[in-house]
C-alpha positions as CSV (number, residue, x, y, z in Angstrom):
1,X,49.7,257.0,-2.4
2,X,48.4,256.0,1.1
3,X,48.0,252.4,1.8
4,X,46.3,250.8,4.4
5,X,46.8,247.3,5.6
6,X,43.9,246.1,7.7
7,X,43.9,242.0,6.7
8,X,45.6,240.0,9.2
9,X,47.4,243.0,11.3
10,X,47.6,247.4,11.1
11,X,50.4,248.8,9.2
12,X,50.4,252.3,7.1
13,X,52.8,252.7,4.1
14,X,53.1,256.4,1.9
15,X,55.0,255.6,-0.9
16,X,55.7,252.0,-0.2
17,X,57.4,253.2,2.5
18,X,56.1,251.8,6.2
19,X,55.0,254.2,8.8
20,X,53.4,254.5,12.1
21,X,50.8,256.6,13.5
22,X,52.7,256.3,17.3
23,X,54.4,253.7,19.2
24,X,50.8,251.8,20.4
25,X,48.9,250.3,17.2
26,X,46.2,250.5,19.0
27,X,45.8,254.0,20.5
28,X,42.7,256.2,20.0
29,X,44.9,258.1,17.2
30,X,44.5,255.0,15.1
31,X,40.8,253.9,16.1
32,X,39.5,257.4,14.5
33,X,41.8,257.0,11.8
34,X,40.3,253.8,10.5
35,X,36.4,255.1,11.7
36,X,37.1,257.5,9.0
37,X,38.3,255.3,6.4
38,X,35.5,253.1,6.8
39,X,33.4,255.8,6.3
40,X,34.8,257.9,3.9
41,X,31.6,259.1,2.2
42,X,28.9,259.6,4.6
43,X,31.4,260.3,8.0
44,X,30.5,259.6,11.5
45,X,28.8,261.9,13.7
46,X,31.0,262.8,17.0
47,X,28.7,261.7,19.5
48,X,29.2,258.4,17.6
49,X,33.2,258.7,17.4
50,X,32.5,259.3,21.1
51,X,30.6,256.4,21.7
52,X,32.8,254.2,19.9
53,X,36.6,255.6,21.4
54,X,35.4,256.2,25.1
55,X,32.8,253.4,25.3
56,X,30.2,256.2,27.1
57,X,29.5,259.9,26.7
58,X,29.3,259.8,30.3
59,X,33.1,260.4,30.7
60,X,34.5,263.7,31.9
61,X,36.0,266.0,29.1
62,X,35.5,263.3,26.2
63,X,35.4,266.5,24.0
64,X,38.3,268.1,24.7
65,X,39.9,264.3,24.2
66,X,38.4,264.2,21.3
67,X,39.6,266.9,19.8
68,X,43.6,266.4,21.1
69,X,42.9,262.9,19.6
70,X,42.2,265.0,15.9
71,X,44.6,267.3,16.0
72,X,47.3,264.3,17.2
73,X,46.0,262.2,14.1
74,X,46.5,265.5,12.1
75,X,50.0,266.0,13.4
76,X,51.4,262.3,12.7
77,X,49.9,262.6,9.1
78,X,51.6,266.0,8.5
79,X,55.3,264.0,10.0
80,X,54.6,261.6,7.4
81,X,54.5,263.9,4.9
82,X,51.0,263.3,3.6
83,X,50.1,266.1,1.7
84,X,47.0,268.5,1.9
85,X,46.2,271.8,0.0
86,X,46.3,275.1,1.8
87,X,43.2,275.8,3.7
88,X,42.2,272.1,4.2
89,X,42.4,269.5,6.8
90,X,43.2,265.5,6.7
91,X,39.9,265.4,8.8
92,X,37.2,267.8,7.5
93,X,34.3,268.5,10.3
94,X,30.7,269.6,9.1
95,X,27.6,269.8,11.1
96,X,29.1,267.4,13.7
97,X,30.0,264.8,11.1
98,X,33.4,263.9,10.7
99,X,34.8,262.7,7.5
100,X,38.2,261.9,5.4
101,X,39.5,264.6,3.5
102,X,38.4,262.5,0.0
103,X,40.9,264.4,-1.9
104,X,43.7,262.5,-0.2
105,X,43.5,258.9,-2.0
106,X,43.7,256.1,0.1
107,X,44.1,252.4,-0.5
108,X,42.4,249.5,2.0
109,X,43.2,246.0,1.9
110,X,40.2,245.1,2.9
111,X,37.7,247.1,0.3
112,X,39.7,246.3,-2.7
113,X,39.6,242.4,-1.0
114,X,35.7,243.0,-1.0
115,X,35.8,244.1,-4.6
116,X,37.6,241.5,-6.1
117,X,36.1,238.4,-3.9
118,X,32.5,240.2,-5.1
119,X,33.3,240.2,-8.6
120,X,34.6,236.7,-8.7
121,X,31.7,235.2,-7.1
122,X,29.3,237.0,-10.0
123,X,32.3,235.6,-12.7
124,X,30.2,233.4,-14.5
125,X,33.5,232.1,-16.6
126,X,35.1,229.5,-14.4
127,X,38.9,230.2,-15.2
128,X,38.2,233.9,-14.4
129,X,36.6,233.3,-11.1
130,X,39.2,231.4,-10.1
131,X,41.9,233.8,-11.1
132,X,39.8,236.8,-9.4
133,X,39.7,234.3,-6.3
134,X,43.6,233.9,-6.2
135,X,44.2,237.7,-6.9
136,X,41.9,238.4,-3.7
137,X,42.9,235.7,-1.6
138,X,46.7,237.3,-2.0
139,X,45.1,240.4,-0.4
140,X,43.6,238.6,2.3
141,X,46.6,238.0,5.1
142,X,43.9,236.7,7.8
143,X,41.3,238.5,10.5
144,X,40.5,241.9,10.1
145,X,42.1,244.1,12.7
146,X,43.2,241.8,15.2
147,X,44.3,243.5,17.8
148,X,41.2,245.4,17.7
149,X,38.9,242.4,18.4
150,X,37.3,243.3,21.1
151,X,35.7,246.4,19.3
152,X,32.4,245.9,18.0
153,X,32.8,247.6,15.0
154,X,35.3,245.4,13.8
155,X,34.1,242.2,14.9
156,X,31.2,243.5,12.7
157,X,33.4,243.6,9.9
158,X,35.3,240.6,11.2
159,X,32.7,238.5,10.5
160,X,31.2,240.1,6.8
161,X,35.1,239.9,5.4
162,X,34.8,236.3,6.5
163,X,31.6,235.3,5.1
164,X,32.8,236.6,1.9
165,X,36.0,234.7,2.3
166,X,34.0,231.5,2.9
167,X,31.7,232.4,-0.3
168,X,34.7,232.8,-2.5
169,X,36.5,229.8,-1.3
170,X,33.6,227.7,-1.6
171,X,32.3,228.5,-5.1
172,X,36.3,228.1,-6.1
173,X,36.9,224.6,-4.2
174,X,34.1,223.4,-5.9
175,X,35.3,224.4,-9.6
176,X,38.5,222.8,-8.6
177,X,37.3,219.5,-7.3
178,X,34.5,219.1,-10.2
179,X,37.6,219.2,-12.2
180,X,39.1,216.9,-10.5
181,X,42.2,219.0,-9.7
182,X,42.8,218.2,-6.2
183,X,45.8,219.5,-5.9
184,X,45.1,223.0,-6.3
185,X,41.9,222.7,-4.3
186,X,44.0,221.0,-1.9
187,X,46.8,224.1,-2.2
188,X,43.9,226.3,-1.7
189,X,42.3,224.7,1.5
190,X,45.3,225.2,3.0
191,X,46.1,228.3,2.2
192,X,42.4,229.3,4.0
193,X,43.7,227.0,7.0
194,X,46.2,228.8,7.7
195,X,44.4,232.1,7.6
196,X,41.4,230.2,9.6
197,X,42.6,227.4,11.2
198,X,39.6,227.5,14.0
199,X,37.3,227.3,10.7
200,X,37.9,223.7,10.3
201,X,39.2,224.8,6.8
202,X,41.5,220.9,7.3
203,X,37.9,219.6,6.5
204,X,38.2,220.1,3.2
205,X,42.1,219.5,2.9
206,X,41.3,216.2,4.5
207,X,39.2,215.3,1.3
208,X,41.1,216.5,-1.4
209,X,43.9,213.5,0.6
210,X,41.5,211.2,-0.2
211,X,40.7,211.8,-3.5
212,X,44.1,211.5,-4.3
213,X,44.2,207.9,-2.4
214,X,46.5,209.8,0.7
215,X,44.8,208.7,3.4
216,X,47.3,207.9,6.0
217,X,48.1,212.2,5.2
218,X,44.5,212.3,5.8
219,X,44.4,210.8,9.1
220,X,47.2,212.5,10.2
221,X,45.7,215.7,9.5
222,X,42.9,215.0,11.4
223,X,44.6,213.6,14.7
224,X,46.7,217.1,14.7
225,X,43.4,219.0,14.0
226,X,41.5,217.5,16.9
227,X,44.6,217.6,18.8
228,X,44.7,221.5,18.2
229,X,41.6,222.3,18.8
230,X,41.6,220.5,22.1
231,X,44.3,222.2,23.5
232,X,43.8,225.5,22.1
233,X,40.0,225.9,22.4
234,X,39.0,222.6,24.1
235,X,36.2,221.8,21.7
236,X,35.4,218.8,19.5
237,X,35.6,218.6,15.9
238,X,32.9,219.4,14.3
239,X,29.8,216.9,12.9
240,X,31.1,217.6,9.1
241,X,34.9,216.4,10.4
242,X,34.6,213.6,12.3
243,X,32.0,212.3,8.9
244,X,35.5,212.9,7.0
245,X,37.4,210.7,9.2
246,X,34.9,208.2,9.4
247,X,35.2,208.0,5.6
248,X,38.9,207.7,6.2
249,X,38.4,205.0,8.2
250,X,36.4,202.6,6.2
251,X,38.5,203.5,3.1
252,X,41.6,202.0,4.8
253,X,42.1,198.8,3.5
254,X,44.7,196.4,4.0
255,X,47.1,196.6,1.1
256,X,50.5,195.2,1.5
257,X,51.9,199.2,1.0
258,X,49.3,200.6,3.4
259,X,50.6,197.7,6.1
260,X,54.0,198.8,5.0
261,X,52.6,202.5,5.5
262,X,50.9,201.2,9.1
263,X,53.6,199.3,10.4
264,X,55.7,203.3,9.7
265,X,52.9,205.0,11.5
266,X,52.8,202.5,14.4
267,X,56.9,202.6,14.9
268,X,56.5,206.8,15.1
269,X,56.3,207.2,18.7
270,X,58.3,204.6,19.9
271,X,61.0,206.4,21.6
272,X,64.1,205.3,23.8
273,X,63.1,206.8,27.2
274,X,59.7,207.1,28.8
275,X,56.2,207.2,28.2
276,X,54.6,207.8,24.5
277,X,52.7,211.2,23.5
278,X,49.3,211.0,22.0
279,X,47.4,213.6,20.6
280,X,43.7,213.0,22.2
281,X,41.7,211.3,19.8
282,X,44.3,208.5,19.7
283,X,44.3,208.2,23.3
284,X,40.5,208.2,23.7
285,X,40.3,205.3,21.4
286,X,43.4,203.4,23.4
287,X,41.8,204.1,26.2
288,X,38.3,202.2,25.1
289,X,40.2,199.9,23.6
290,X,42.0,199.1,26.9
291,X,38.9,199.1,29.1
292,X,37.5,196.2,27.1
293,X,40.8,194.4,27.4
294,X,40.7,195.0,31.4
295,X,37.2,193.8,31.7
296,X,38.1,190.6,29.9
297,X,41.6,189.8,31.3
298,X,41.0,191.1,34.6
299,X,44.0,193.7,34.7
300,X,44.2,196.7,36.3
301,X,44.8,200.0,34.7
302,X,44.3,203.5,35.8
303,X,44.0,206.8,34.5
304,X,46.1,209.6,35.8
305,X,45.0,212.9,35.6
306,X,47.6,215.9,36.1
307,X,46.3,219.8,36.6
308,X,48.7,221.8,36.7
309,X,47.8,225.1,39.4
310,X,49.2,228.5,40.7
311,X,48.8,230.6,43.5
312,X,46.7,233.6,43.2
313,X,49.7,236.2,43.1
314,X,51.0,234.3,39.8
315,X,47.8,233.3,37.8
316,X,48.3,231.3,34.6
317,X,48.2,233.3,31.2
318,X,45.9,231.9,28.2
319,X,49.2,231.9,26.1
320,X,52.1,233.8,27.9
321,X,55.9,233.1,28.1
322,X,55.5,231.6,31.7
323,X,52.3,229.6,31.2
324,X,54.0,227.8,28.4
325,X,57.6,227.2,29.9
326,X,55.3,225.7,32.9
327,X,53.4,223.3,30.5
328,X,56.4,222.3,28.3
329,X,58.2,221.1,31.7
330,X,55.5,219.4,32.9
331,X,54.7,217.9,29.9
332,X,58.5,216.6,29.7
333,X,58.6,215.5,32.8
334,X,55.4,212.9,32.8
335,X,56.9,211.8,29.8
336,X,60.4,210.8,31.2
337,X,58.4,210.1,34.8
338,X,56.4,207.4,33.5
339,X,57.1,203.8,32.1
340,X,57.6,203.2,27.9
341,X,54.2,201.0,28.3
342,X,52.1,204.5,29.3
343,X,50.3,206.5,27.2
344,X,49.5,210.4,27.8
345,X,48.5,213.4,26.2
346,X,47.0,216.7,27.0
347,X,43.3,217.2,27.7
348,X,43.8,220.9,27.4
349,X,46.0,224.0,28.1
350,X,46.5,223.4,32.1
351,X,45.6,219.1,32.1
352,X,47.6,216.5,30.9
353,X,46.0,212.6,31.3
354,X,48.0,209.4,31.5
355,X,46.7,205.4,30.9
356,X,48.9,203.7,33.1
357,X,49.3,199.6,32.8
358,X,49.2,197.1,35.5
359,X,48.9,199.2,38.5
360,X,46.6,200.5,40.8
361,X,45.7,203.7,42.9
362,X,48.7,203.2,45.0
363,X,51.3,203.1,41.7
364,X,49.6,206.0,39.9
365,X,50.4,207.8,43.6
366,X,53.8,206.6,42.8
367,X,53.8,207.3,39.7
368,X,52.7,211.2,40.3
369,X,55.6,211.6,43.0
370,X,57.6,210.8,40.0
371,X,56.1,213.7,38.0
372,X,56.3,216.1,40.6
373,X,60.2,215.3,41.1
374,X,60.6,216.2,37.6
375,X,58.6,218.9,37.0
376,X,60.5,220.7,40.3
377,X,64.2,219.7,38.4
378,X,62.9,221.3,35.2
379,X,60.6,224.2,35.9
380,X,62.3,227.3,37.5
381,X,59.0,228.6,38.6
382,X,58.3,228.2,42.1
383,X,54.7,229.3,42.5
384,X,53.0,226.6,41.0
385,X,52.0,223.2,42.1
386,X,50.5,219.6,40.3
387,X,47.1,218.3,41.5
388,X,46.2,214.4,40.7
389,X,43.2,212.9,40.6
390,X,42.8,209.2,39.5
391,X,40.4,206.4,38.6
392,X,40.6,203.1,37.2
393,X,39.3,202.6,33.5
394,X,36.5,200.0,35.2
395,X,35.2,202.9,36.9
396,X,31.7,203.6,36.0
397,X,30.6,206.8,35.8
C-alpha cells in the first residue's frame, strides 16, 4: 500500500517502509505528484499543471519540462517498486487531462483526516463523536504541506483542513466541558496548541485552569502566550484572551495558599547577578506601575531601548542560526550589563527594552556602553552593531 503523509510535513511510505521521491521535498517531481492525488477522479488539465508548477505559461519549453518532470515522477515510482500492469502508466494522460492511475491504491492523511473529523461532527452520540474526534486528531500532525506554503493551492487546503479542525475541536471541547471533565478538554486544548499555537488554542487551555481553581497555571499560561506571540509575530493577544485573563485576574483572591503561591511566583526571577527578565505583559504593567510612582515621588526612571542592526552584506534572518546566536548574546549581555533593580524584556525578534531605576539620560548612556561591552565579549559576529534610543517614563507622548 502507498501512504501518503501530508499533515504537518511530506513523507511517502510503500509497505510501511519510508521513501523519497528525490533529495529536495519540494521539487516539481513532488508538486505533480500530490496535484494528482488531490485530484484523483477528475485530473487536472496540463495547461493547469503548467500554471501551477512554472507560475506562467509564458516560460520557454514549459512542455518539454513538463513532460521530463512525468517521466522523472514515473521513474522514482518504478525505483520504489510501486507496481503497475503491463501496458499502463502511474500517470495516465487523456485529452490533455492528467490523472492517477486509480488502480494503484493510495492512502492520504489528509482525506481519511477529512473523513473521520466529518463524520464525527454529524455523530449525534456524544461518546462516539468524541472517539471519532481523537481517532482524527491522531491523524492530524499539524499544517498541511508546510514547506509548500507559499503555493496557493495548498494554502487553499491549508485553511479548509483547519476550519474542519477548529469545527471538530469545538463541538468536542464543548461535550467535554458540559461534562465538566476539564481535564481531558484541557488535554485536548493542548494537544490543538501545539499543532496551532498562532491559533490562540492556550485560550481555551487557560479556562479549563480555572475551572479546576489553577489559576496561578492560568496566568502563567497567558504571560508565556503574550510573550510568544510578541516576539514571534509581534501582535497582541487577541479580544477573546485578554477577557480570559481578565477573569483570571478578578478570580485571584487572597487565600493564605494563593499568598503562599504569590510570594513563589514573586521569588522566580530573583537571580544572583544582573537585571530580571520579563516576558512583556509583566513589564508593561511594571512599567505603568512605575510611572505613577515617579510622578508621585519625584524619581527619575528611564526606559532603554536596544535594536540590535547589521550591515547590508549580513542581513538578519527571520529565524536563522546567526540571527538567533546574535539575539541570545545580546539578550545575555543586558541582563548581566544592567543592575538587579532593572527590568527588561524583548519587544520583538531584533528589540529588547529595559526600565531602569534612579537614573537619567546620562546613566542609561552608561548603562548601554555597558551592553555593548558585553555583547562584543559574547557575540563572535562582527558585522553587527546596537542602536539606543531612550526616554524617561514622564515623557508624554
Amino acid at each position: 500500500m502507498l501512504e501518503v503523509k501530508t499533515l504537518g510535513g511530506f513523507q511517502l511510505y510503500w509497505d510501511g517502509k519510508p521513501e523519497s521521491l528525490g533529495k529536495q521535498t519540494n521539487s516539481n517531481i513532488v508538486k505533480l505528484f500530490l496535484l494528482l492525488l488531490t485530484s484523483p477522479k477528475s485530473g487536472i488539465s496540463r495547461s493547469e499543471l503548467i500554471r501551477l508548477l512554472y507560475y506562467t505559461r509564458e516560460v520557454e519549453d514549459v512542455g518539454t519540462n513538463l513532460r521530463v518532470t512525468v517521466y522523472r515522477l514515473r521513474q522514482a515510482l518504478k525505483k520504489m517498486g510501486i507496481p503497475c500492469e503491463d501496458g499502463e502508466d502511474y500517470v495516465e494522460i487523456q485529452n490533455g487531462i492528467y490523472r492517477w492511475n486509480q488502480k494503484i491504491p493510495v492512502t492520504l492523511d489528509a482525506v481519511e483526516f477529512e473523513r473521520i473529523a466529518k463524520e464525527s461532527l454529524e455523530e449525534p452520540v456524544e461518546i462516539r463523536c468524541v472517539d471519532l474526534c481523537r481517532d482524527a486528531m491522531l491523524l492530524y500532525g499539524g499544517e498541511y504541506l508546510p514547506a509548500f506554503n507559499t503555493e496557493d493551492w495548498v494554502t487553499i487546503r491549508q485553511g479548509e483542513l483547519m476550519g474542519i479542525f477548529y469545527k471538530m475541536f469545538k463541538k468536542v471541547y464543548e461535550i467535554m466541558t458540559r461534562h465538566k471533565d476539564y481535564q481531558n478538554a484541557y488535554a485536548f486544548a493542548e494537544r490543538a496548541a501545539q499543532l496551532h499555537p498562532y491559533e490562540e488554542y492556550q485560550t481555551y487551555m487557560m479556562d479549563c485552569l480555572m475551572a479546576m481553581n489553577r489559576r496561578t497555571e492560568a496566568l502563567k499560561l497567558y504571560e508565556e502566550t503574550t510573550d510568544m506571540l510578541f516576539r514571534e509575530m509581534e501582535t497582541e493577544p487577541s479580544i477573546q484572551m485578554k477577557a480570559s485573563y481578565e477573569r483570571i485576574r478578578n478570580h485571584m483572591q487572597a487565600t493564605q495558599g494563593l499568598v503562599n503561591g504569590i510570594q513563589e511566583r514573586l521569588s522566580e526571577t530573583d537571580d544572583d547577578h544582573g537585571a530580571a527578565y520579563y516576558v512583556l505583559p509583566s513589564f508593561i504593567d511594571n512599567y505603568r506601575f512605575v510611572r505613577q510612582l515617579v510622578k508621585r515621588t519625584g524619581q527619575s526612571a528611564y526606559v532603554m531601548v536596544v535594536m540590535v542592526k547589521d550591515t547590508d552584506e549580513f542581513p538578519l534572518g527571520s529565524d536563522d542560526t546567526r540571527t538567533r546566536e546574535i539575539v541570545s548574546s545580546l539578550e545575555h549581555a543586558i541582563c548581566h550589563a544592567l543592575r538587579k533593580s532593572d527590568i527588561f524584556t524583548r519587544y520583538n525578534r531584533f528589540t529588547f527594552m529595559a526600565l531602569l531605576m534612579c537614573t537619567d539620560e546620562e546613566g542609561c548612556q552608561i548603562a548601554f556602553e555597558r551592553v555593548v561591552q558585553n555583547f562584543r565579549e559574547r557575540c563572535i559576529y562582527k558585522k553587527v552593531r546596537l542602536r539606543l534610543k531612550a526616554f524617561s517614563v514622564c515623557e508624554e507622548y
